[in-house]
C-alpha positions as CSV (number, residue, x, y, z in Angstrom):
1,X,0.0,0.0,0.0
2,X,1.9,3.7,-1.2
3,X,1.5,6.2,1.4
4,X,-0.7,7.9,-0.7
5,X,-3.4,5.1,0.0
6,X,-2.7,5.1,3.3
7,X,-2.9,9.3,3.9
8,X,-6.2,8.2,1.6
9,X,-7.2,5.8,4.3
10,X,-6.4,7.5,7.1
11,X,-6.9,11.0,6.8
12,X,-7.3,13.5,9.4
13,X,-8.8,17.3,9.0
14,X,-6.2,20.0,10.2
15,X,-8.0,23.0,11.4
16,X,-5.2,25.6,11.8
17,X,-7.2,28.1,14.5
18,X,-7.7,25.9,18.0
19,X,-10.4,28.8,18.1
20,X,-12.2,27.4,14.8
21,X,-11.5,23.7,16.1
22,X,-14.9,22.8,16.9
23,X,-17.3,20.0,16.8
24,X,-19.9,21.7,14.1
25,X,-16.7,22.4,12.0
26,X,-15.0,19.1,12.2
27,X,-17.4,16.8,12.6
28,X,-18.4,15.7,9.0
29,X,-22.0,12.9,7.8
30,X,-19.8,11.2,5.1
31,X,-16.2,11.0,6.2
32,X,-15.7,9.7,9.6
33,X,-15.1,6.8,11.4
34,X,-18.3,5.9,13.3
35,X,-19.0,2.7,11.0
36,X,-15.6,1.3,12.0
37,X,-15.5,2.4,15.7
38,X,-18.7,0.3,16.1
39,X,-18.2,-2.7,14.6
40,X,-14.9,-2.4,16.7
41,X,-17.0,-1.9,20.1
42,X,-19.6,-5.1,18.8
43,X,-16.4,-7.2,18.3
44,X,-15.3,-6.6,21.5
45,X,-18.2,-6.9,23.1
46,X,-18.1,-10.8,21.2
47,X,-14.9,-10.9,22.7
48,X,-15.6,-10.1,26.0
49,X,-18.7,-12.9,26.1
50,X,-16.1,-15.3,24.8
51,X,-14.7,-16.2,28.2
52,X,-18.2,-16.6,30.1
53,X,-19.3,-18.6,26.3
54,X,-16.8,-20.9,26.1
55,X,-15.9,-21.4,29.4
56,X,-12.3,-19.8,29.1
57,X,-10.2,-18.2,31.7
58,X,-12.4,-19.5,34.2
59,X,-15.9,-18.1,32.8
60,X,-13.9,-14.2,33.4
61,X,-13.1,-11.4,31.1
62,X,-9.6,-11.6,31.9
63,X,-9.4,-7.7,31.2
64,X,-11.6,-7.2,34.0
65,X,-7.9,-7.8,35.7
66,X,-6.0,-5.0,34.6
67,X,-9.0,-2.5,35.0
68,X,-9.2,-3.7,38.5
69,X,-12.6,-5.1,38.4
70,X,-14.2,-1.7,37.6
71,X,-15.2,-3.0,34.1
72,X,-14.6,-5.1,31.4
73,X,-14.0,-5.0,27.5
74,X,-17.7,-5.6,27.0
75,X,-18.6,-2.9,29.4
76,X,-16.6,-0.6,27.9
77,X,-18.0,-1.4,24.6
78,X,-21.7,-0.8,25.7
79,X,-20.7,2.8,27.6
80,X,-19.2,3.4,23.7
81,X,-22.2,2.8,22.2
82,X,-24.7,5.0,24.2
83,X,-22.2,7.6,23.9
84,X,-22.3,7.5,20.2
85,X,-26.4,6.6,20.0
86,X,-26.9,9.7,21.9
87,X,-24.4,12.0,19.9
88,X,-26.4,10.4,16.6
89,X,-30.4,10.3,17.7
90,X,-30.3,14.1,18.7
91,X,-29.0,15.0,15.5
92,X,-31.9,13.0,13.7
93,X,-34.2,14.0,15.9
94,X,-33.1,17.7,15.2
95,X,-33.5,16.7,11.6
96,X,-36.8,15.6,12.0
97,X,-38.8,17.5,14.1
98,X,-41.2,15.5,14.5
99,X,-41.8,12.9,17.0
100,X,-43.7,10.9,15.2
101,X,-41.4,10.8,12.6
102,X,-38.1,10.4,15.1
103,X,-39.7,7.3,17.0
104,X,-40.4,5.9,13.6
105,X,-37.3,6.4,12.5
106,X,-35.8,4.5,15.5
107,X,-38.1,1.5,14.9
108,X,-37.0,0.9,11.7
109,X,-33.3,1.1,12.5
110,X,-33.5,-1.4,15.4
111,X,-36.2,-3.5,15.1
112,X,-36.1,-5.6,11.9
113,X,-33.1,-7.0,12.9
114,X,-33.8,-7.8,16.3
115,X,-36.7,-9.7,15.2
116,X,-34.9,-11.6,13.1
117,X,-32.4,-12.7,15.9
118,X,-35.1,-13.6,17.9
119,X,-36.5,-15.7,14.4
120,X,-32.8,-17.0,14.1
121,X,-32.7,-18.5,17.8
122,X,-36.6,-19.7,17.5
123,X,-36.5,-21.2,14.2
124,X,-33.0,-22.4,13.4
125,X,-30.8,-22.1,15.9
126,X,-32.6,-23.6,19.0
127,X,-34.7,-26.2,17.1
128,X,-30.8,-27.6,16.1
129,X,-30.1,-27.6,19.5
130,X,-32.7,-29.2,20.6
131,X,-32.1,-32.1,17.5
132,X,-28.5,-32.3,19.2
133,X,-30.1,-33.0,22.9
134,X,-32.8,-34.9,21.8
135,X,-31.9,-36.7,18.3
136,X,-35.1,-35.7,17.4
137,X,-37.8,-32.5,16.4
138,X,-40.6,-34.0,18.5
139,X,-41.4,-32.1,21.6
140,X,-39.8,-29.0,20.6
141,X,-43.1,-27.2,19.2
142,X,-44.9,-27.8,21.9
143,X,-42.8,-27.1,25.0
144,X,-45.2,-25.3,26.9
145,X,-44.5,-21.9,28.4
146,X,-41.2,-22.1,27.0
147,X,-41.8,-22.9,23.8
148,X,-40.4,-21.0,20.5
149,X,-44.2,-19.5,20.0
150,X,-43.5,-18.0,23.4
151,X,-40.4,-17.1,23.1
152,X,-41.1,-14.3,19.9
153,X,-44.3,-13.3,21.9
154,X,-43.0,-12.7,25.3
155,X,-39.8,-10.7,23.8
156,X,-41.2,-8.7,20.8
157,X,-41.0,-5.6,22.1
158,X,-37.4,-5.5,23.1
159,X,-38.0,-6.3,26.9
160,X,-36.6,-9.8,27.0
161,X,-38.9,-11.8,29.5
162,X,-37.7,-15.2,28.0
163,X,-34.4,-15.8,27.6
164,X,-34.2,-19.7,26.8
165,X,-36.3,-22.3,25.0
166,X,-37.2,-25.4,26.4
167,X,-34.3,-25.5,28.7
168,X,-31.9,-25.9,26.3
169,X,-28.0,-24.9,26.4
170,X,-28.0,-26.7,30.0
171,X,-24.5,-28.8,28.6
172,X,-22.9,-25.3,27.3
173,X,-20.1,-23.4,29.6
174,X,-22.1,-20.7,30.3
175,X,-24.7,-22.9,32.3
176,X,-21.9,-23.5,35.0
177,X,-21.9,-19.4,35.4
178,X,-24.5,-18.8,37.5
179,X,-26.0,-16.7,35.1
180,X,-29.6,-17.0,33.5
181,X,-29.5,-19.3,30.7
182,X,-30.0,-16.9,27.9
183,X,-30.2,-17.6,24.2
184,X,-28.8,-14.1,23.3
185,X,-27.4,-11.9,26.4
186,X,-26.7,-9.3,24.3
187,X,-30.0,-7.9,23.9
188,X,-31.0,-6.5,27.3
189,X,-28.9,-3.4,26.5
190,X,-31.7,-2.9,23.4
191,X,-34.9,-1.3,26.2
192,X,-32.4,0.7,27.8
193,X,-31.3,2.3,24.4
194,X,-34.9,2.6,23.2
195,X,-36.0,4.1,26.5
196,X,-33.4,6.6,26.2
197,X,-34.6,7.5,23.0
198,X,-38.3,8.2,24.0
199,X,-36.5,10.1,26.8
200,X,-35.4,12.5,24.1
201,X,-38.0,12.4,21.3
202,X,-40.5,13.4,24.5
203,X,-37.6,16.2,25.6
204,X,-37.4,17.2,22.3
205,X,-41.3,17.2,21.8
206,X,-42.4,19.2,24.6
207,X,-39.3,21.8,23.5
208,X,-37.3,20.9,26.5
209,X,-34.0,20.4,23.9
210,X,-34.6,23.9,23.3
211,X,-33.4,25.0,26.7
212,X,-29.7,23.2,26.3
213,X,-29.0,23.8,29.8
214,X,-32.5,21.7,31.1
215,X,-30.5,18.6,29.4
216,X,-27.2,19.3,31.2
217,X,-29.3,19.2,34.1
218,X,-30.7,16.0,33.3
219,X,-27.4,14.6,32.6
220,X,-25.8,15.4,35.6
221,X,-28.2,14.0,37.5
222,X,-27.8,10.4,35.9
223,X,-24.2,11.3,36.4
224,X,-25.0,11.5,40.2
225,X,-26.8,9.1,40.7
226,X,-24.3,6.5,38.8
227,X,-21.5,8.1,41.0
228,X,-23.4,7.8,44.4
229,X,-23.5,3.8,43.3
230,X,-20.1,3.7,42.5
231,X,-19.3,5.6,46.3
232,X,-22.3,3.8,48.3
233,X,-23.4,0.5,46.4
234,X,-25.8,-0.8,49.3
235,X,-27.6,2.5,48.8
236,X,-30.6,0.5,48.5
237,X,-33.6,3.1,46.9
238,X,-34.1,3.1,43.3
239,X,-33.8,6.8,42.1
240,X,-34.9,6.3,38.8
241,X,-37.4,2.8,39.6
242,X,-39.1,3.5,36.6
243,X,-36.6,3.0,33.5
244,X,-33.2,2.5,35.3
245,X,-31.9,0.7,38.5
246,X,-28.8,2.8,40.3
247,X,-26.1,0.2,39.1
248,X,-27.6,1.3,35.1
249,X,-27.5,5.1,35.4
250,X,-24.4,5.3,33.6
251,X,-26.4,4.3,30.6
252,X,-28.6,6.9,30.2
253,X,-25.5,9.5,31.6
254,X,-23.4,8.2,28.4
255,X,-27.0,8.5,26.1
256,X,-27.3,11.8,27.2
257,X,-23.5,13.5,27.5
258,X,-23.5,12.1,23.7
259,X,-26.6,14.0,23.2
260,X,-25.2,17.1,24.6
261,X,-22.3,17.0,22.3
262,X,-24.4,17.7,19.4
263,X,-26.3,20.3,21.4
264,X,-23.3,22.5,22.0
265,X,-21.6,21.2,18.9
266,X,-20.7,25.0,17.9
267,X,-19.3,25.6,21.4
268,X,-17.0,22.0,22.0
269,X,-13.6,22.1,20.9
270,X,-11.7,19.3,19.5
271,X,-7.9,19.3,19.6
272,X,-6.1,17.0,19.1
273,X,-3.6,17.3,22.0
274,X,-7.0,17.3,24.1
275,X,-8.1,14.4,22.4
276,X,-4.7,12.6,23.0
277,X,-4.6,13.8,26.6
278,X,-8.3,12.2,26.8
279,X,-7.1,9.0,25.7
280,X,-4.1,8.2,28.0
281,X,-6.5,9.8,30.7
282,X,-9.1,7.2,30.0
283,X,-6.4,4.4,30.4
284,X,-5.4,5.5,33.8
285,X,-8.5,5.4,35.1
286,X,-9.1,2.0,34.0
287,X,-5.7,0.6,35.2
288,X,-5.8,2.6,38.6
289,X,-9.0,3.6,39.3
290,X,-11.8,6.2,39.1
291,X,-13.3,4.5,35.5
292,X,-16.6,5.9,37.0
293,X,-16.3,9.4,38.5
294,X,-13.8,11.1,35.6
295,X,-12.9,7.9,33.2
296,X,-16.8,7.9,31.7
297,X,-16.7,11.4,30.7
298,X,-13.3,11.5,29.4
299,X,-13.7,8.6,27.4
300,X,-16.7,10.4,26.0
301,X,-14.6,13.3,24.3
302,X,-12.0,11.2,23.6
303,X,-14.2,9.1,21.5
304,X,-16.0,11.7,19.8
305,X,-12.8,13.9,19.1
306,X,-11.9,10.0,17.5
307,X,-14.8,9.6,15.1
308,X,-14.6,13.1,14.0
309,X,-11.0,13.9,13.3
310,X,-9.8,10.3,12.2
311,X,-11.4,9.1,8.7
312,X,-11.6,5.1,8.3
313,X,-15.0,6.4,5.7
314,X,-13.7,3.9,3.1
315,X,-14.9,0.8,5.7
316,X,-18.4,1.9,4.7
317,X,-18.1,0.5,1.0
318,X,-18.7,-2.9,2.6
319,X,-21.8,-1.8,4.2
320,X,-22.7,-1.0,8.2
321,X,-22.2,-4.4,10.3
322,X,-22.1,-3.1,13.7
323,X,-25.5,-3.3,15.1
324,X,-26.0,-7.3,13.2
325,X,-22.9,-8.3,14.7
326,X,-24.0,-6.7,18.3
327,X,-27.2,-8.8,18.2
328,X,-26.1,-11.9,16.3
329,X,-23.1,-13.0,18.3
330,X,-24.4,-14.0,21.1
331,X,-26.7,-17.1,20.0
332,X,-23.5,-17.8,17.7
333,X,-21.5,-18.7,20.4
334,X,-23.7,-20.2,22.4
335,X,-24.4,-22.5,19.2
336,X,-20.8,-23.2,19.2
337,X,-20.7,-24.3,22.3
338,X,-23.7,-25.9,22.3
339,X,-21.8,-28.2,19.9
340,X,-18.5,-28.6,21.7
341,X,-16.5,-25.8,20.1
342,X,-16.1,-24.5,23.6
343,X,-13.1,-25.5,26.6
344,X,-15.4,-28.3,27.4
345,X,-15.2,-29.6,23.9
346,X,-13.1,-29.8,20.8
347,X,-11.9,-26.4,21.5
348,X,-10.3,-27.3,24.9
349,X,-6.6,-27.1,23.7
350,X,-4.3,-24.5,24.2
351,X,-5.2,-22.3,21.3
352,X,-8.8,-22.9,22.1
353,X,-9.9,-19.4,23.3
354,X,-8.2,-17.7,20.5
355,X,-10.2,-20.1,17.7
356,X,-13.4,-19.5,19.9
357,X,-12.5,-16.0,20.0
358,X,-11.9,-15.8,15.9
359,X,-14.4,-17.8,14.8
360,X,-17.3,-16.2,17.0
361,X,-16.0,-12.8,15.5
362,X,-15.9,-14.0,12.2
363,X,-19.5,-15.5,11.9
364,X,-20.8,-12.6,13.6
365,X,-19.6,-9.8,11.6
366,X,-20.5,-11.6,8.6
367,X,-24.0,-12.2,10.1
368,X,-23.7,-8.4,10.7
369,X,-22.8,-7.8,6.7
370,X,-25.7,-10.0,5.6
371,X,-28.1,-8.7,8.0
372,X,-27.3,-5.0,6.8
373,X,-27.2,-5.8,2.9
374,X,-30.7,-8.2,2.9
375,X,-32.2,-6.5,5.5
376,X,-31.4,-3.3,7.8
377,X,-30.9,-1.0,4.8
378,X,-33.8,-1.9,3.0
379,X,-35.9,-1.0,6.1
380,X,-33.8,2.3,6.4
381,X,-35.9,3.2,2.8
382,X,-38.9,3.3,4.7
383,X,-37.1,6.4,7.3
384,X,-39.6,8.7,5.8
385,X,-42.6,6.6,6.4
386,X,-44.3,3.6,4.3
387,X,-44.8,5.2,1.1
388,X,-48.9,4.0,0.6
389,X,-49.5,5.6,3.9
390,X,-47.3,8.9,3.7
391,X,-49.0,9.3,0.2
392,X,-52.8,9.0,1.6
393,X,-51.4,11.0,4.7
394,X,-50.6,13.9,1.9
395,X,-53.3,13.2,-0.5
396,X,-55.9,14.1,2.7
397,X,-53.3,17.1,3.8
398,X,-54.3,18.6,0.2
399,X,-57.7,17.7,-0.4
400,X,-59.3,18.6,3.6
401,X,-62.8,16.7,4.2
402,X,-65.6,19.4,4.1
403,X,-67.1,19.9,7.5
C-alpha cells in the first residue's frame, strides 16, 4: 500500500485556528469513522462474552484484571455505544422534528433485525439444538411456556422476559456461570437504548431540547446518581425505579453526555492534544481507578474527538455491520458451544480461546454484513414513512374533508 493510499485511508482534517477547532466544523455525515468504531466496540463486546461462552479463563473477562474489576471489554463497549447513539439520535431528531417521525425512524433502525435474531434462535438455531439433545424435532413445538411460539411473543417488544427455550443450552459453559441461561445476552442493552430515545423524542417534543441547559441538568443528574452507586453500592432506593436501577444510570448519563455533544456542537472544541490527553487519561483510570467518577466522561470526548477527526469512511463500502454483529453474536457462540467448540469440547486445547474467540467474530460480523445488505438498509428506505401511507397522509393534507 503507497503512502498515498494510506494518507487516503487514514486522513485527518487539520484546522489551523484551536479557536475554529470545533465539533460543528469538524465533525463531518460522510467522512468519519463511526462505522468502524462500532463494529470495533460489537467485536469486543463478542470478545468479552467469549470467556463466560466458552468457558475460558475460568468463565472471566480476563481484562476485568487489569481494570481492577471496575469493568470489562464488554462494558466498555456498551458505555461506547450509548455515547455514540446519543451524539447520533439528537441529530436526527433535530432533523426531524417531529416525533412521530423520530420514533419511527428509531423502529426501523432497530427492530427488523432484532426480530430476526429472535426468528434465528426460535427457528433455526434452538430447534438444532434441541435435534443435538434430543436426536429428534418431536417435543420442541410444543414445550409449553417455553416454547419458540413464546419465546417471539414474550420478547417482541425488546424487553426480553424469556431468555431460553425449552431449557436448552444446559451442557454449554455458560450454564456453570451462575448466570440465566439466555439464548442471546446481548440484547437486554436494546430497552435501555430505546428508553433513552423516547427520553429524548419526548424532551425534544415538549421543546425541553430547546433549553440546552435543562438537558445538562438532566445529565448530571444520571451522572450523580451513577457516581453515588459507584461511592455507596448498598444505597438500597431506586432513584430512577421507573426505566433504570442505580447500578444502570451510567447508561442513560453516556446517552445523554453524547446527546449534549451535538447540542453545544458550535461551542466543544476538539484538539487533538485534548483528544490525545483524553485517551491516556481514559487508560489511567481504567488501570488505577476512578473509571466511573472522571474515566466515563473522558472517554466520551475522547471518543468523539476519535470519530470526527480520524477518517476510516472507506470501511463503509462494505456496508454498516455493527449493530448485526452486536445482536447476532451472542446465540453464535452459544451454538458453538452448544456443539463442543467451547473449553469443554473440541476447542479445549491451548489455542482454544483464540479459535473461539476468531471464529465467534468472524460469523458474527458476517452475520452483521448480511443482515445490513438483505435487510437493515432496505428498512432504512422506509425512514420517511411507508410510502402508501405517507401518500394517503398527503393526498388528505391537500384535499381537507368538508365539515
Amino acid at each position: 500500500m503507497t503512502k498515498a493510499h494510506v494518507a487516503g485511508f487514514l486522513s485527518m482534517k487539520k484546522i489551523p485556528s484551536l479557536r475554529h477547532q470545533t465539533l460543528e466544523d469538524t465533525f463531518s455525515p460522510h467522512a468519519n469513522s463511526l462505522t468502524i468504531v462500532r463494529w470495533l466496540f460489537a467485536a469486543l463486546v463478542v470478545v468479552s462474552h467469549s470467556f463466560p461462552l466458552g468457558g475460558y479463563h475460568g468463565g472471566g473477562d480476563p481484562t476485568s484484571t487489569f481494570f481492577k474489576g471496575q469493568t470489562d471489554l464488554g462494558s466498555i463497549s456498551v458505555a461506547g455505544f450509548f455515547v455514540l447513539s446519543g451524539f447520533l439520535i439528537c441529530r436526527s431528531y433535530l432533523s426531524s422534528n417531529r416525533l412521530g417521525l423520530y420514533l419511527w425512524r428509531r423502529i426501523i433502525r432497530i427492530m427488523p433485525a432484532f426480530w430476526m435474531a429472535l426468528l434465528l434462535v426460535a427457528f433455526v438455531l434452538a430447534p438444532l439444538a434441541w435435534l443435538h439433545e434430543h436426536h429428534s424435532i418431536h417435543g420442541y413445538f410444543s414445550a409449553g411456556p417455553a416454547s419458540p411460539w413464546h419465546y417471539i411473543s414474550a420478547n417482541f417488544f425488546v424487553s426480553i422476559y424469556q431468555w431460553n427455550i425449552s431449557d436448552l443450552l444446559h451442557a454449554t459453559p455458560f450454564a456453570t456461570t451462575g448466570h440465566v441461561m439466555a439464548w442471546n445476552g446481548s440484547l437486554w442493552t436494546l430497552r435501555f437504548e430505546f428508553i433513552c430515545y423516547v427520553l429524548l423524542g419526548i424532551a425534544g417534543f415538549v421543546g425541553v431540547l430547546r433549553y440546552r441547559s435543562l438537558i445538562v441538568v438532566a445529565t448530571l443528574f444520571f451522572y450523580g446518581v451513577a457516581v453515588l452507586h459507584v461511592l455507596d453500592p448498598s444505597y438500597g432506593t431506586n432513584v430512577m425505579p421507573i426505566f433504570f436501577s442505580n447500578d444502570l444510570a451510567s447508561l442513560p448519563f453516556l446517552f445523554f453526555l453524547g446527546a449534549l455533544f451535538t447540542l453545544y456542537q458550535e461551542k466543544v472544541i476538539l484538539d487533538d492534544r485534548l483528544g490525545i490527553a483524553a485517551v491516556l487519561l481514559t487508560i489511567a483510570t481504567l488501570h488505577e481507578g476512578g473509571w466511573t467518577i472522571i474515566g466515563l466522561p473522558v472517554f466520551a470526548y475522547a471518543l468523539i474527538w476519535f470519530v470526527c477527526r480520524v477518517r476510516f469512511s472507506q470501511f463503509e463500502r462494505i456496508g454498516d455491520p455493527s449493530y448485526g454483529t452486536y445482536v447476532y453474536a451472542f446465540p453464535i457462540q452459544m451454538f458453538l458451544a452448544e456443539f463442543g467448540y467451547s473449553n469443554l469440547g473440541h476447542w479445549s486445547g491451548r489455542w482454544g480461546a483464540l479459535a473461539y474467540i476468531t471464529t465467534s467474530v468472524a460469523l458474527a460480523s458476517l452475520a452483521g454484513l448480511l443482515s445490513w445488505h438483505l435487510l437493515e438498509k432496505h428498512a432504512l428506505t422506509l425512514k420517511q414513512g411507508v410510502p402508501g401511507v405517507t401518500a394517503l397522509k398527503r393526498h388528505f393534507t391537500r384535499n381537507p374533508t368538508p365539515e
